[in-house]
PAZAPA-4460 file (N, C-alpha, C; in steps of 0.05 Angstrom, whole numbers, plus 32768, in hexadecimal, padded with zeros to 4 digits):
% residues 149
    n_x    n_y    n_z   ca_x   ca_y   ca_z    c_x    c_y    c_z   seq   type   mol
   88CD   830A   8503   88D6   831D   8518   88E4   8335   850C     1      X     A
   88F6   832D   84F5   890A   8349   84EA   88F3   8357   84E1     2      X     A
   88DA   8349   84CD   88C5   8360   84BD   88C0   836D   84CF     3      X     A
   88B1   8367   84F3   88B2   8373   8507   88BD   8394   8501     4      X     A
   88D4   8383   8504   88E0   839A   8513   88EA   83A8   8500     5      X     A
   88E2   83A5   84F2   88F1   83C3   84D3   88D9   83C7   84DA     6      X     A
   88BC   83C0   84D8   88A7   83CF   84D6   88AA   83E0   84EB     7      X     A
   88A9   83DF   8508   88AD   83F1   851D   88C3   8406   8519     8      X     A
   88D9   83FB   8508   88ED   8411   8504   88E4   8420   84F1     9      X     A
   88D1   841F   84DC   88CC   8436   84C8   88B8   8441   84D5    10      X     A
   88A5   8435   84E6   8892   8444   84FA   8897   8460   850A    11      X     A
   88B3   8454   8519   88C6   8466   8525   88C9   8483   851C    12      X     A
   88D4   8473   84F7   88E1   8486   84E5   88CE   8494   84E1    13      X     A
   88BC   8495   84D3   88A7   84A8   84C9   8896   84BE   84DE    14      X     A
   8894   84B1   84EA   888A   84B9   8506   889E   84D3   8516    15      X     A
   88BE   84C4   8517   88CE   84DC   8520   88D4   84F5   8510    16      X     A
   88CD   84F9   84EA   88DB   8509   84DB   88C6   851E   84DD    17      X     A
   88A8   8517   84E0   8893   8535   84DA   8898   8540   84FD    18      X     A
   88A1   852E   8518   88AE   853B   8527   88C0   8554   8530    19      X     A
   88D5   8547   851D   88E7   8557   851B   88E0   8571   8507    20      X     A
   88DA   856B   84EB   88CD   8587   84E3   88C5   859D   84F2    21      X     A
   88B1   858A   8504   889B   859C   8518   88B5   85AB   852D    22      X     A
   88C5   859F   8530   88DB   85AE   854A   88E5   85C6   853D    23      X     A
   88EE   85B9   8524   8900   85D1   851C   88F3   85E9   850B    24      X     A
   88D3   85E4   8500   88C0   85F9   84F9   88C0   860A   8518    25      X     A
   88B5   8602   852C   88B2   860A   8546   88CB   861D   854A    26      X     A
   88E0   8613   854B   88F8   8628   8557   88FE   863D   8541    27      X     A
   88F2   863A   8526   88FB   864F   8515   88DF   8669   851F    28      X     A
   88CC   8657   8524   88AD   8673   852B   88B6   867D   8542    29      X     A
   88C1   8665   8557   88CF   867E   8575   88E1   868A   856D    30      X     A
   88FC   8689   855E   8915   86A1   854F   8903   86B5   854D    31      X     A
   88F2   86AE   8537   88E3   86D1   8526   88DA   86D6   853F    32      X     A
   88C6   86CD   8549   88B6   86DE   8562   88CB   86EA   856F    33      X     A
   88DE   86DD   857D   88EC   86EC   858A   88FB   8706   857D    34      X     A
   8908   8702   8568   8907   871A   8554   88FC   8735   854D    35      X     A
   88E0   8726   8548   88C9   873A   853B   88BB   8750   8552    36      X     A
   88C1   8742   8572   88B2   874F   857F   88C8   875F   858F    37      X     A
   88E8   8758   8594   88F6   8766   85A0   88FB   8782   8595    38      X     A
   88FC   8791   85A4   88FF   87AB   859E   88EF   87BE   8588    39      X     A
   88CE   87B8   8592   88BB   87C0   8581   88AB   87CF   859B    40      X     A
   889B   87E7   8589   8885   87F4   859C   8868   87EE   8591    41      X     A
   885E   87DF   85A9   883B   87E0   859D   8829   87F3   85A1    42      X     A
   8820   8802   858C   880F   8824   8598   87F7   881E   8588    43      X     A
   87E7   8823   859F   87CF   881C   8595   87B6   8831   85AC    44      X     A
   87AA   881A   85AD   878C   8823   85B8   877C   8810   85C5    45      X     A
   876C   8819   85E1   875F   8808   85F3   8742   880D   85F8    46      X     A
   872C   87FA   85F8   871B   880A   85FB   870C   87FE   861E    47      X     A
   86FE   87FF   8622   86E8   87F9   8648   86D3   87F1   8642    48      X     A
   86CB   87DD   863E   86B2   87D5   863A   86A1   87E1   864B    49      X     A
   8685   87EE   8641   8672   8801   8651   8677   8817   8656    50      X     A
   8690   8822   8656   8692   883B   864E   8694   8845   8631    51      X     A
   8686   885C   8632   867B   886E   8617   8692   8881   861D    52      X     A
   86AC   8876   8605   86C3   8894   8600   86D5   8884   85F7    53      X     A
   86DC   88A0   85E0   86F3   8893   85CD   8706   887D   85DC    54      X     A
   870D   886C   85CF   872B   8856   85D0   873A   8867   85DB    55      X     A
   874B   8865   85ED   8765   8872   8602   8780   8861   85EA    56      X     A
   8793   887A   85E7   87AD   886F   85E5   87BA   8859   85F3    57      X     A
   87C3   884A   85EA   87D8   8833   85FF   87F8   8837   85E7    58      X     A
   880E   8830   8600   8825   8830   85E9   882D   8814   8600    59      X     A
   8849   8807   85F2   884C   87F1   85FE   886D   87ED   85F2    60      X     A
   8889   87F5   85FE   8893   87ED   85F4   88A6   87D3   8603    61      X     A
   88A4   87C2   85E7   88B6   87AA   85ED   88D2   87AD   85E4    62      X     A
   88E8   87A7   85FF   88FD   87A3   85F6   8904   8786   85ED    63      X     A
   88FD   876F   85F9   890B   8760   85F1   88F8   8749   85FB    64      X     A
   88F0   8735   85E8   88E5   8715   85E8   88F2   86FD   85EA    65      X     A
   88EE   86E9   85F8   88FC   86D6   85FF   88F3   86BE   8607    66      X     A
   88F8   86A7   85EF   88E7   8693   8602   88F3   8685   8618    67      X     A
   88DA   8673   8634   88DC   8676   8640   88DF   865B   864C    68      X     A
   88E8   8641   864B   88E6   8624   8654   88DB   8618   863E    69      X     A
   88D1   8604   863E   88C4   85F0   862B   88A4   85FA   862D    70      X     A
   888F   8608   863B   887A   860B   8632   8872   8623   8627    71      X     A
   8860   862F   8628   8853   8644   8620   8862   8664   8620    72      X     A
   886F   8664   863E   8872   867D   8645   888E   868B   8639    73      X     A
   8895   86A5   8638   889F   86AE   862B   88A0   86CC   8636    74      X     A
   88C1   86D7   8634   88C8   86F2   8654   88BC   8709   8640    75      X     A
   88AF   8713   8642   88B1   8732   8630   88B8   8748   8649    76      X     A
   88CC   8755   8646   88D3   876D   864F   88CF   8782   8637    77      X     A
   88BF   8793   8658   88B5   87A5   864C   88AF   87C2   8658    78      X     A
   88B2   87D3   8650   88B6   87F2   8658   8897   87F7   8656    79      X     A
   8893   87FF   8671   886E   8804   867D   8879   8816   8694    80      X     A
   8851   881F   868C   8859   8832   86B1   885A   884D   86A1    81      X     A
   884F   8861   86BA   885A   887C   86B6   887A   887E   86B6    82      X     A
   887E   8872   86CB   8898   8873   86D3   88AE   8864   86B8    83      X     A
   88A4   8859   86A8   88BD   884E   868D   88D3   8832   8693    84      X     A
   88C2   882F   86B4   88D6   8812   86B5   88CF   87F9   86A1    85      X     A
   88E7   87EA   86A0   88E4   87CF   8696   88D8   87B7   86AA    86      X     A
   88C3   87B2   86A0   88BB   8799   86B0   88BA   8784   869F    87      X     A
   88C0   876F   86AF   88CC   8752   86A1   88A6   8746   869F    88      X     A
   88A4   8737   868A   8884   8730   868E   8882   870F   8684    89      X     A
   888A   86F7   8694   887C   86E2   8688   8862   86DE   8678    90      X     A
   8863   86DF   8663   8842   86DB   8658   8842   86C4   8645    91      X     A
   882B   86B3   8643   8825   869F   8638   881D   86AF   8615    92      X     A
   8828   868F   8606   8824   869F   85EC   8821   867E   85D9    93      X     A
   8808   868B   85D3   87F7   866B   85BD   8802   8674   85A5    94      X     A
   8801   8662   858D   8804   8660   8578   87F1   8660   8565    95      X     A
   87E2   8664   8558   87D0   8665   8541   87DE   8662   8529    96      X     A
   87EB   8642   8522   87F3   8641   8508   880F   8657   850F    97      X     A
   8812   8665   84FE   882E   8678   84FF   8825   8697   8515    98      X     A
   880E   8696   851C   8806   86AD   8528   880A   86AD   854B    99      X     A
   8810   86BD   8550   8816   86C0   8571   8806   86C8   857D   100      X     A
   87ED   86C0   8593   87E1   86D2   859B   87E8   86CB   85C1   101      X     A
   87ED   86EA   85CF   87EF   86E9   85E2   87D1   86E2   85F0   102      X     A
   87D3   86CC   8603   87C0   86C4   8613   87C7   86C2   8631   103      X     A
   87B6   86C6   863E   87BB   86C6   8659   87AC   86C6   866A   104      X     A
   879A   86B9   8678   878D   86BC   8693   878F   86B9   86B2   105      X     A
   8788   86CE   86B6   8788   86DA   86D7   87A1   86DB   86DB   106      X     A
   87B6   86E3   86C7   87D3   86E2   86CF   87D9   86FA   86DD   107      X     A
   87EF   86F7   86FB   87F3   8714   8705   8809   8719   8705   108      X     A
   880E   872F   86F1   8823   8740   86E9   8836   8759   8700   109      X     A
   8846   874E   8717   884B   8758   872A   8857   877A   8729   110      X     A
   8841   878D   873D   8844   87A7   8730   882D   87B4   8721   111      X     A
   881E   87A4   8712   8808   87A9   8706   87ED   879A   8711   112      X     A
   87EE   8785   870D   87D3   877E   8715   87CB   8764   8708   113      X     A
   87B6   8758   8707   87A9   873C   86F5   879B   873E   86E3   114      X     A
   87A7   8737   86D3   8792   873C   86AC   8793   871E   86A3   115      X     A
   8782   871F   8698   8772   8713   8684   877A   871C   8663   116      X     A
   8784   8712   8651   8784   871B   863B   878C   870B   8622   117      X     A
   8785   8710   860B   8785   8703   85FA   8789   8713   85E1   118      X     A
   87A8   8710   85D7   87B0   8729   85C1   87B5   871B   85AE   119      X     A
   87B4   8722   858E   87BC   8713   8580   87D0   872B   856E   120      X     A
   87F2   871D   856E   87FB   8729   8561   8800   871E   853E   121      X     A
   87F4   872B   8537   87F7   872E   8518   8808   8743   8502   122      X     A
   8824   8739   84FC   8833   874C   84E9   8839   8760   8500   123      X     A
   882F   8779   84F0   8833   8790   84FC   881B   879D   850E   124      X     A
   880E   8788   851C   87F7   8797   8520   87E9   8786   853A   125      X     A
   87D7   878E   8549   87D3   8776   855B   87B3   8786   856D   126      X     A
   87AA   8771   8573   8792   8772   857F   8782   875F   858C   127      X     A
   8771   8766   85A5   876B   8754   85B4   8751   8758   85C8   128      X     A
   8752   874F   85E5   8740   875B   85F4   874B   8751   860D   129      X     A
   8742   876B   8628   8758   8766   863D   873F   8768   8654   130      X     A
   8754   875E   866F   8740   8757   8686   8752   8762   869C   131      X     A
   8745   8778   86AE   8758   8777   86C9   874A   8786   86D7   132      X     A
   873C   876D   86E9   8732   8774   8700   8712   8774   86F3   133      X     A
   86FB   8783   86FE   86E7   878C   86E8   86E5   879A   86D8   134      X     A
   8703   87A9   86CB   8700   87BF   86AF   870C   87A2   869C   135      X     A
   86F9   87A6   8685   8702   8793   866E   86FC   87A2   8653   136      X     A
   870E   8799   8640   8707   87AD   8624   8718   8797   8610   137      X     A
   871B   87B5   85FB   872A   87A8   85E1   8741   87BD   85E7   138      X     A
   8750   87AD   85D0   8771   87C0   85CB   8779   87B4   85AD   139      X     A
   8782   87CC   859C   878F   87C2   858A   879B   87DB   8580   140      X     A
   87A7   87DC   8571   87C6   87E5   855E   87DA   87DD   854F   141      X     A
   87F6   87E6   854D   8807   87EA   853D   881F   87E4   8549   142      X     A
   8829   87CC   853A   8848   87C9   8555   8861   87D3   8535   143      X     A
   8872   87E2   8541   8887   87ED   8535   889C   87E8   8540   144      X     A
   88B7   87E8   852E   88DB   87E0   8538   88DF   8803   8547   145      X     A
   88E2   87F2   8560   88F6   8818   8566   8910   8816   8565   146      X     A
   891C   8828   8568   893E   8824   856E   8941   8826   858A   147      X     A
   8956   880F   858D   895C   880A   85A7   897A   881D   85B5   148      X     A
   8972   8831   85C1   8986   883D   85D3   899A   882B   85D2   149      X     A
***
């Protein structure tokens, strides 16, 4: 009965320590993300599938990232709009190994509308392909630190 139960207890043991690794690798990649993306501008470029004409400018600035409960989602506020307001944006965000890529379907972003999209941010740089409504395309660019007012 005791071999038992040491065996179940090193079972336990081994079993709980690549656990724990995994928690505390996890909360050091949400720190940086949250870090790396607050108070950065993504300027880039969009294009329309089926339409013939240069990529359109997009700029995108993020003030501030935040994760969001125990699953996926995560607040990005963010300055959009002609108008320059901050809109708060729940968006889902997968992991690729150390890589972040924003994913999201049929999510509706109140104020804007329902997209579809799938961005992958990489370093300094990020790219993807977007859905809203029947216009769909690509987008990619350059995310940079701004200074925060």
């Amino acid at each position: 009965m005791k071999s038992i139960s040491a065996v179940a207890l090193l079972f336990v043991v081994l079993n709980t320590l690549p656990n724990a690794a995994a928690a505390a690798d996890q909360k050091a990649r949400f720190a940086k993300f949250e870090k790396a993306m607050s108070g950065v501008r993504l300027t880039g470029f969009f294009t329309m599938a089926g339409r013939v004409a240069a990529p359109a400018k997009e700029e995108y600035n993020i003030i501030s990232v935040k994760k969001v409960g125990d699953g996926d989602f995560w607040l990005f506020r963010a300055r959009m709009g002609r108008k320059g307001r901050v809109i708060p944006m729940p968006l889902p965000v997968k992991w690729l190994g150390d890589t972040p890529v924003i994913s999201m379907e049929k999510l509706t972003i109140p104020g804007l509308g329902t997209f579809s999209a799938h961005v992958v941010l990489d370093g300094d740089q990020y790219a993807g392909t977007w859905t809203h409504g029947p216009a769909r395309g690509h987008l990619y660019g350059a995310i940079e630190r701004v200074k925060q007012p």
